[in-house]
N, C-alpha and C positions, 0 to 999 in steps of 0.2 A: 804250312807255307804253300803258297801255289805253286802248279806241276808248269816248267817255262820249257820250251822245244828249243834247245842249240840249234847252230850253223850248223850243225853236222847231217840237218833235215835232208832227205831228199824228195822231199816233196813228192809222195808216194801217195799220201790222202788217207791211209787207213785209223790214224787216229782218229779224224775227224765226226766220222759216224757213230766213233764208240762214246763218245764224251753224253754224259746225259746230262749235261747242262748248255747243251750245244753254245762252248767256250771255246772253239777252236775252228778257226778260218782260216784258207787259204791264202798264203803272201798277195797282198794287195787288195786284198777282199774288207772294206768297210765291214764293221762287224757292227750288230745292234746291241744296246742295254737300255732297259727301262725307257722302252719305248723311242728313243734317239738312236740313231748310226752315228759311229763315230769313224777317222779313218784309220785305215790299216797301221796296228803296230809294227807289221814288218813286209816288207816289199817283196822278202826273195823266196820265203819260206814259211810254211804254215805257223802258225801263232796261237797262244792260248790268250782269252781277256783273264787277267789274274781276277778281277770283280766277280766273276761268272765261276772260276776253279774252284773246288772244294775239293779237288782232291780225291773225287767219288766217294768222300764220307757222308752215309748217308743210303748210299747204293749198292758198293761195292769194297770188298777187303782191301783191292789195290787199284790205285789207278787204271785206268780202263786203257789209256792213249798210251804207258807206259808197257802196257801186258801188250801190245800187239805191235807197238814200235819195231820196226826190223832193223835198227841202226842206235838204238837205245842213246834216244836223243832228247826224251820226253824227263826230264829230270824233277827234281825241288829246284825252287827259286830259293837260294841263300837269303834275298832282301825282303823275301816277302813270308816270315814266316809267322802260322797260325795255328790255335789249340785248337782239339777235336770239337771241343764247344761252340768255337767260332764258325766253323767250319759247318759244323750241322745248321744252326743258325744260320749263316747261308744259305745252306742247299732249302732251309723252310720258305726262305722269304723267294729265291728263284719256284718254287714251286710250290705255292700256298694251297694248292688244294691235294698234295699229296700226302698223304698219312704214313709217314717212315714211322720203322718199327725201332723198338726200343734196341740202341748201339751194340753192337755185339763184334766177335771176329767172323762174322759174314758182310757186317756191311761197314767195316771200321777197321783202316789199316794201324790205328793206335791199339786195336785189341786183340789181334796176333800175337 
């Protein structure tokens, strides 16, 4: 499932830079995919594109936007959830010319 930021945001900006699938923009901030800008899912508060989340599977054991949240606001989305398959998949097609290594508990929070 994708990682969605609550109300409870304060717009502090530290998840922003950890995300490596740069999936996460500032409230009001037009965000881009596949080459279009679309506008802001949310006005008040930073925002993840669930399209772009994976979850950092692929990267990282845990969420990246979630480990540095000071207000643990960076949660699962209930409505959007996805297997680690899906997910890798994803993070391939966001970033086709990078070579992830074979899933493990370093870069796979399903292998903890």
């Amino acid at each position: 499932m994708a990682t969605m930021i609550t109300e409870e945001c304060i717009n502090c900006g530290a998840c922003e830079p950890e995300c490596p699938n740069t999936a996460i923009y500032a409230g009001g901030a037009q965000y881009e995919l596949n080459g279009q800008m679309f506008d802001a899912l949310s006005n008040d508060f930073y925002y993840i594109v669930p399209e772009k989340c994976t979850e950092c599977v692929g990267h990282f054991n845990q969420e990246q936007c979630a480990a540095v949240c000071p207000v643990d606001c960076c949660v699962p989305d209930p409505n959007r959830t996805e297997t680690e398959d899906a997910l890798l998949a994803k993070a391939k097609s966001i970033h086709p010319d990078k070579q992830f290594a074979p899933l493990s508990a370093e870069n796979s929070r399903f292998r903890k």
